[in-house]
KOLKEKE-806687 format. One record per atom (N, C-alpha, C): residue in three letters; atom name; x, y, z. Coordinates in Angstrom, 2 decimals, decimal comma, padded with zeros to 5 digits, m for minus. Layout:
<kelums>
KELUM   r  a       x       y       z
KELUM ala CA       X       Y       Z
...
</kelums>
This chain:
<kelums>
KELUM   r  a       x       y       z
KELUM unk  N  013,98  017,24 m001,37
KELUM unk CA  012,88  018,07 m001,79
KELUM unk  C  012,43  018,92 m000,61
KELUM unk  N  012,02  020,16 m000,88
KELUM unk CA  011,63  020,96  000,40
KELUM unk  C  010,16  020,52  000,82
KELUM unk  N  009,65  021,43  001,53
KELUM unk CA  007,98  021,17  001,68
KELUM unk  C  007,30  021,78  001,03
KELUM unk  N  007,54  022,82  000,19
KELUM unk CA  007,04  023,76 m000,27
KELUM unk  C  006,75  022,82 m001,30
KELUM unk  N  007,41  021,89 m002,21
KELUM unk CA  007,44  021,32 m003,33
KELUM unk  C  006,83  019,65 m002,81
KELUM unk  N  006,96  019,49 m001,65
KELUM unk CA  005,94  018,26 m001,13
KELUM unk  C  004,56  018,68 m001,15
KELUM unk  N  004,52  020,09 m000,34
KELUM unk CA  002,42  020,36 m000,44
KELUM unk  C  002,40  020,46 m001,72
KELUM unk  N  002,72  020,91 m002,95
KELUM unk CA  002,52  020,65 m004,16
KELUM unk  C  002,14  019,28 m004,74
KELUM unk  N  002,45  018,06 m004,01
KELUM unk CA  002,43  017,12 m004,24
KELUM unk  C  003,12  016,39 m005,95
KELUM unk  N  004,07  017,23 m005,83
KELUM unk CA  004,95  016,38 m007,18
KELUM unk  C  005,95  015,63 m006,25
KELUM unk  N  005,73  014,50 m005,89
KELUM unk CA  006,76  013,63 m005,79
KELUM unk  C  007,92  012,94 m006,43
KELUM unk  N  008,60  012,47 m006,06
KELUM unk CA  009,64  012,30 m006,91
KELUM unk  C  009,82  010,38 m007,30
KELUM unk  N  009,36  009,63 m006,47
KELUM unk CA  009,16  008,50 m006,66
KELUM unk  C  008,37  008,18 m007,81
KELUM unk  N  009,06  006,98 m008,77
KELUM unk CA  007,74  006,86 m010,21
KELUM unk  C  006,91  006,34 m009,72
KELUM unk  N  006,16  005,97 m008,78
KELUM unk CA  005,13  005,59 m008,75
KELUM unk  C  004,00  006,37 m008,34
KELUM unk  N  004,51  007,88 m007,97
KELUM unk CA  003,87  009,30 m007,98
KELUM unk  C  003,60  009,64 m009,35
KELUM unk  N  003,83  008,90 m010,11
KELUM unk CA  003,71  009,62 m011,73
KELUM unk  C  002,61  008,61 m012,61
KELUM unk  N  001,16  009,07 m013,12
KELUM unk CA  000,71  008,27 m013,79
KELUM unk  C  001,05  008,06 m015,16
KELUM unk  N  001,67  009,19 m015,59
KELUM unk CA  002,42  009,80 m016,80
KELUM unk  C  003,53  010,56 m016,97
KELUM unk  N  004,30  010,60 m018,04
KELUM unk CA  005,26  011,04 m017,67
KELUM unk  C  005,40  012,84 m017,32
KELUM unk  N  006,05  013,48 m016,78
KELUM unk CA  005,59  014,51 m016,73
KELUM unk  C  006,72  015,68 m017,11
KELUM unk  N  005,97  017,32 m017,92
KELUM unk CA  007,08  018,01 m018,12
KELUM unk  C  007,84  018,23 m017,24
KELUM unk  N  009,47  018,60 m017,82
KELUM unk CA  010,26  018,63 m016,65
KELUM unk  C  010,30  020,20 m016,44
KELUM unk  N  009,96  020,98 m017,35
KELUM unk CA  009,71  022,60 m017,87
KELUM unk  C  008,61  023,44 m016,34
KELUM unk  N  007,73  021,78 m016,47
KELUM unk CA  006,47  022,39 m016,32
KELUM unk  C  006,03  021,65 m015,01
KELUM unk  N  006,87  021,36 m013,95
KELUM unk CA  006,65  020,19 m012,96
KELUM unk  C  004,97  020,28 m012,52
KELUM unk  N  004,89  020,99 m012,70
KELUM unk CA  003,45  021,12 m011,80
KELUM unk  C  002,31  021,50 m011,97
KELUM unk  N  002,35  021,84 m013,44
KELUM unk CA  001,00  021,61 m013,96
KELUM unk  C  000,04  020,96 m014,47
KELUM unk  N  000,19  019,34 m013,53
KELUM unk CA m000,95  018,80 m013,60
KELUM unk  C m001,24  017,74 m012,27
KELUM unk  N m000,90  018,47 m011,32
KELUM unk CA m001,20  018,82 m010,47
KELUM unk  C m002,39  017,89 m009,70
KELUM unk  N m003,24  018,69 m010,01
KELUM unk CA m004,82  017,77 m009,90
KELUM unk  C m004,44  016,21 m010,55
KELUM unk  N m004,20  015,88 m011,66
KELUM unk CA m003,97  014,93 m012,19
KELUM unk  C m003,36  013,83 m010,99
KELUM unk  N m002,29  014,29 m010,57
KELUM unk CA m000,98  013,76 m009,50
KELUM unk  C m002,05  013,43 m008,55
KELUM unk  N m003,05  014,41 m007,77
KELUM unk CA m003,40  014,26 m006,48
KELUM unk  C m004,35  013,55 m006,71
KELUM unk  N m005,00  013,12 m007,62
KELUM unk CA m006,03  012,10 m008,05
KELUM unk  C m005,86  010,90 m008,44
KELUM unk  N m004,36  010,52 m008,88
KELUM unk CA m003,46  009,24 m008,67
KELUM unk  C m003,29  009,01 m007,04
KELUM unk  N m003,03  009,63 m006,46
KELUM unk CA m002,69  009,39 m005,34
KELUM unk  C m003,57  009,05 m004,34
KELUM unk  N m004,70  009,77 m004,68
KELUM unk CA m005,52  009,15 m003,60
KELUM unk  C m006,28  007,64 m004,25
KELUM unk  N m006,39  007,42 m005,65
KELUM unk CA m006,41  006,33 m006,15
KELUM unk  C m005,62  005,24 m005,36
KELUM unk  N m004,26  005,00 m005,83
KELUM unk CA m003,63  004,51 m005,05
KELUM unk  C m003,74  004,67 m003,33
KELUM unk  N m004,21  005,24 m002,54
KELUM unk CA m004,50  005,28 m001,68
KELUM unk  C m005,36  004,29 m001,02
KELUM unk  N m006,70  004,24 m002,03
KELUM unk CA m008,11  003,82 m001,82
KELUM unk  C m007,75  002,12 m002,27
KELUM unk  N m006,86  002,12 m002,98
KELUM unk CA m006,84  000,52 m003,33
KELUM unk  C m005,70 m000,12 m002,33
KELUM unk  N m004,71  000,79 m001,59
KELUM unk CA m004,48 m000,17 m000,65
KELUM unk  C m005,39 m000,20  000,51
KELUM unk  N m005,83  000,65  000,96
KELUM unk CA m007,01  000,55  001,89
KELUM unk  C m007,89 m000,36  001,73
KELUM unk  N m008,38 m000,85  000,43
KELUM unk CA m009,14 m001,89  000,23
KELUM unk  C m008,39 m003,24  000,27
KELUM unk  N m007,19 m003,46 m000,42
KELUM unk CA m006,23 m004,77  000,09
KELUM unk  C m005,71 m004,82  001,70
KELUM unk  N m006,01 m004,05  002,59
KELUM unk CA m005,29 m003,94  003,72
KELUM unk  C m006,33 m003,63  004,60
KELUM unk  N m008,05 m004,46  004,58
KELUM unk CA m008,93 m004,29  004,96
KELUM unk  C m008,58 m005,58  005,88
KELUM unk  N m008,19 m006,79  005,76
KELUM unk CA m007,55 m008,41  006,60
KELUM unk  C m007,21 m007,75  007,88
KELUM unk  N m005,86 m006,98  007,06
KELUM unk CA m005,04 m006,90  008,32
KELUM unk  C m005,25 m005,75  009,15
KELUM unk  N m006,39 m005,12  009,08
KELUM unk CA m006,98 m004,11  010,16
KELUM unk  C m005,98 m002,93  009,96
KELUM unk  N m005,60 m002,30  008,83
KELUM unk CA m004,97 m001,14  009,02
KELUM unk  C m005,67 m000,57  008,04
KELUM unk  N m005,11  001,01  008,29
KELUM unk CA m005,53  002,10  007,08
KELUM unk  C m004,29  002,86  006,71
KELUM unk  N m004,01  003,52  005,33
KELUM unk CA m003,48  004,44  004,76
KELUM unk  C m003,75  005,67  004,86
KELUM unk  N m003,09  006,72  005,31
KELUM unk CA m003,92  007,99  004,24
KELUM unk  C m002,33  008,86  003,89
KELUM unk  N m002,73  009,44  003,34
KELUM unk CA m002,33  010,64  002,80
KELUM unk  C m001,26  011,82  003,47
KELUM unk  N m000,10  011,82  003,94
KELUM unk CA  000,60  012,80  004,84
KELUM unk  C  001,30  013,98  004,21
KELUM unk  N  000,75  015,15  003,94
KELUM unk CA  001,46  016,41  003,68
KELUM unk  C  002,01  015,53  002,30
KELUM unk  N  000,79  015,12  001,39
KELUM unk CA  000,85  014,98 m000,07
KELUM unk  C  002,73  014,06 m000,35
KELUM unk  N  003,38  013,82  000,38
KELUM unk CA  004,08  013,40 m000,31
KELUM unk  C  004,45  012,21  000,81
KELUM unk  N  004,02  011,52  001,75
KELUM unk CA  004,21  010,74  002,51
KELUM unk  C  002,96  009,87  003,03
KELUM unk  N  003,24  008,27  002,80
KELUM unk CA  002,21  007,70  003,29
KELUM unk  C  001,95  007,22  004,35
KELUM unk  N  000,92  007,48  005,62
KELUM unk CA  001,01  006,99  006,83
KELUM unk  C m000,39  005,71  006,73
KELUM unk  N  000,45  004,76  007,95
KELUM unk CA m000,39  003,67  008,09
KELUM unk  C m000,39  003,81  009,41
KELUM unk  N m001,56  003,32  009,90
KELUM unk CA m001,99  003,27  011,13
KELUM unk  C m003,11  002,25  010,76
KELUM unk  N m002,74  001,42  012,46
KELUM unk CA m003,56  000,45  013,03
KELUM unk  C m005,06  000,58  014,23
KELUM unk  N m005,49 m000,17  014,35
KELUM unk CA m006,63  000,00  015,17
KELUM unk  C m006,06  000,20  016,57
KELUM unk  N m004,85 m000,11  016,96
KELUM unk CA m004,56  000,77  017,98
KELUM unk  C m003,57  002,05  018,40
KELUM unk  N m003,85  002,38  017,01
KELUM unk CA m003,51  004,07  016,79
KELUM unk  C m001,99  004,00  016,57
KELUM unk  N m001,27  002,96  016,56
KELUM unk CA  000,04  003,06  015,95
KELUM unk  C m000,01  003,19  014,90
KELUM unk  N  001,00  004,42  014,42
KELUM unk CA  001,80  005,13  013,09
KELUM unk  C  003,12  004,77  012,68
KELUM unk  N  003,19  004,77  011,12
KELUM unk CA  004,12  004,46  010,50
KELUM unk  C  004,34  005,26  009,29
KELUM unk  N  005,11  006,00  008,96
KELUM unk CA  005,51  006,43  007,46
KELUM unk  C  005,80  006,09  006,60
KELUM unk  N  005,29  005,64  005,51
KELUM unk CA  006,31  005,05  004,19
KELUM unk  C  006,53  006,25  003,25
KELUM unk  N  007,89  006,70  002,91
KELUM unk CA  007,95  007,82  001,88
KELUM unk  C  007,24  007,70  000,79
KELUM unk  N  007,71  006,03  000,34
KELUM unk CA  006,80  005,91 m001,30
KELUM unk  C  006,14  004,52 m001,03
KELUM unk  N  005,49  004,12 m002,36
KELUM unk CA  004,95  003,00 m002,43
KELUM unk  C  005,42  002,23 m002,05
KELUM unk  N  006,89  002,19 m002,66
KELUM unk CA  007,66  000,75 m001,74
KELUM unk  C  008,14  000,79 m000,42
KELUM unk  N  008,11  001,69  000,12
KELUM unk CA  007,83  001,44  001,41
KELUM unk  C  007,36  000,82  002,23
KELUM unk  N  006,01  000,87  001,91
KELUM unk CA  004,79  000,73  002,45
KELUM unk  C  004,95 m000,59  003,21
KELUM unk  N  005,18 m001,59  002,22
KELUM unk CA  004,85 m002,86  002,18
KELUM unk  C  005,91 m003,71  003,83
KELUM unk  N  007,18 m002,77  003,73
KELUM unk CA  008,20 m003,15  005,47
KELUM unk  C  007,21 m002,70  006,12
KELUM unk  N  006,03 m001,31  006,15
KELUM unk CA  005,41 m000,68  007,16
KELUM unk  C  004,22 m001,48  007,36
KELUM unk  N  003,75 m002,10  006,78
KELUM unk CA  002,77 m002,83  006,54
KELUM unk  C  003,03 m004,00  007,72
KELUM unk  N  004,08 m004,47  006,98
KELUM unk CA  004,63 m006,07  008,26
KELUM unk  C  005,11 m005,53  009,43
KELUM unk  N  005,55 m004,27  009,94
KELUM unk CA  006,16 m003,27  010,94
KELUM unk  C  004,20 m003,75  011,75
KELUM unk  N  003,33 m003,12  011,64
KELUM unk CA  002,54 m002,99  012,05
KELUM unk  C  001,54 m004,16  012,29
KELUM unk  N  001,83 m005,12  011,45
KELUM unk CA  000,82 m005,88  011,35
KELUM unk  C  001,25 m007,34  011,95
KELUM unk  N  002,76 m007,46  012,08
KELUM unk CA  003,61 m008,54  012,78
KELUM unk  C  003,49 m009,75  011,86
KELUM unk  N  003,05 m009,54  010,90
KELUM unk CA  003,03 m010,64  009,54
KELUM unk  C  003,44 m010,17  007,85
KELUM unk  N  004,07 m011,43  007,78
KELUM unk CA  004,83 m010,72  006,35
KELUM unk  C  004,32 m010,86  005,26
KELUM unk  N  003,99 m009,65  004,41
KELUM unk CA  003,72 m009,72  003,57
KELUM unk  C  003,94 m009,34  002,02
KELUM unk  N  003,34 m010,69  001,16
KELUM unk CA  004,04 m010,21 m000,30
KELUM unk  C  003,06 m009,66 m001,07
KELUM unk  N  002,94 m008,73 m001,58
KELUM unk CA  001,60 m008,30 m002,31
KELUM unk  C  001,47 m009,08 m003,91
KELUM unk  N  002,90 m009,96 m004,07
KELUM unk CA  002,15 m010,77 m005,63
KELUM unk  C  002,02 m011,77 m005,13
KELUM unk  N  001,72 m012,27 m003,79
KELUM unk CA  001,93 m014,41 m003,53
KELUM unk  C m000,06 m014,00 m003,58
KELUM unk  N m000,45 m014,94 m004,36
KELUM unk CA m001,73 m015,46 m004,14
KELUM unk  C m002,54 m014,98 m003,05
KELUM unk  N m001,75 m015,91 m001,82
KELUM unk CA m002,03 m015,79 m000,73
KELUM unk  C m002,59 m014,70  000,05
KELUM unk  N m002,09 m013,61 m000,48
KELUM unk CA m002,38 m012,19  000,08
KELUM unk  C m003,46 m011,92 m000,04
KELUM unk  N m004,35 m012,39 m001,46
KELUM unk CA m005,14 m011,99 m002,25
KELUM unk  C m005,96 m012,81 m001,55
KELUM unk  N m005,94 m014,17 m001,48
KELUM unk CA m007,05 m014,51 m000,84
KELUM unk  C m007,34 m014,16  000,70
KELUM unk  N m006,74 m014,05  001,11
KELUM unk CA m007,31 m013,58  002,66
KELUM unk  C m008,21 m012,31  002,59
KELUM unk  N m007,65 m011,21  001,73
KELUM unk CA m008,69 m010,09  001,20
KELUM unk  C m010,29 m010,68  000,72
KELUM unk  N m009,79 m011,89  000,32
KELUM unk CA m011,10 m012,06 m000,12
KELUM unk  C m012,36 m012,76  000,54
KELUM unk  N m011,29 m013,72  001,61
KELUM unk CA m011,94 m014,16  002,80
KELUM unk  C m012,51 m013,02  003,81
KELUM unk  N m011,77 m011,90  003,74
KELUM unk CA m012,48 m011,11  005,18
KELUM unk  C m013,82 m010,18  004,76
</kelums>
């Protein structure tokens, strides 16, 4: 994909898609897309409050994590994330074991 079609923010990963979308019409809904995304954004930020990192948002089609001591990581898509996650955080993690969940809930 170029960049031109990344700042657009139509990604190509399904988990960029809350719906399915025209193939005619890639990009007219647009707003829709970038309002999933920062959704998804805001809820790993809130599960990934334990392990002292944050998400945001990179040139709409890439997710960066960074730690409290300013180390960066890219995940292209959602599933990414989760190697960048243990990359940074030096602990592994599964986002369906229980376990995960409760420590979120402990901190």
């Amino acid at each position: 994909m170029c960049e031109v079609c990344a700042i657009f923010g139509a990604g190509e990963h399904w988990s960029d898609f809350g719906r399915q979308r025209n193939e005619r019409f890639p990009f007219e809904d647009i707003q829709h897309y970038r309002d999933e995304r920062r959704r998804r954004i805001d809820i790993l930020n809130d599960l990934l409050v334990p392990l002292v990192l944050r998400v945001s948002d990179w040139d709409g089609e890439t997710l960066a994590l960074e730690d409290a001591k300013g180390r960066l990581k890219l995940a292209p898509s959602l599933g990414d994330v989760w190697q960048q996650i243990e990359a940074l955080s030096g602990t592994v993690v599964d986002p369906l074991a229980d376990a995960f969940y409760r420590r979120r809930a402990d901190a």
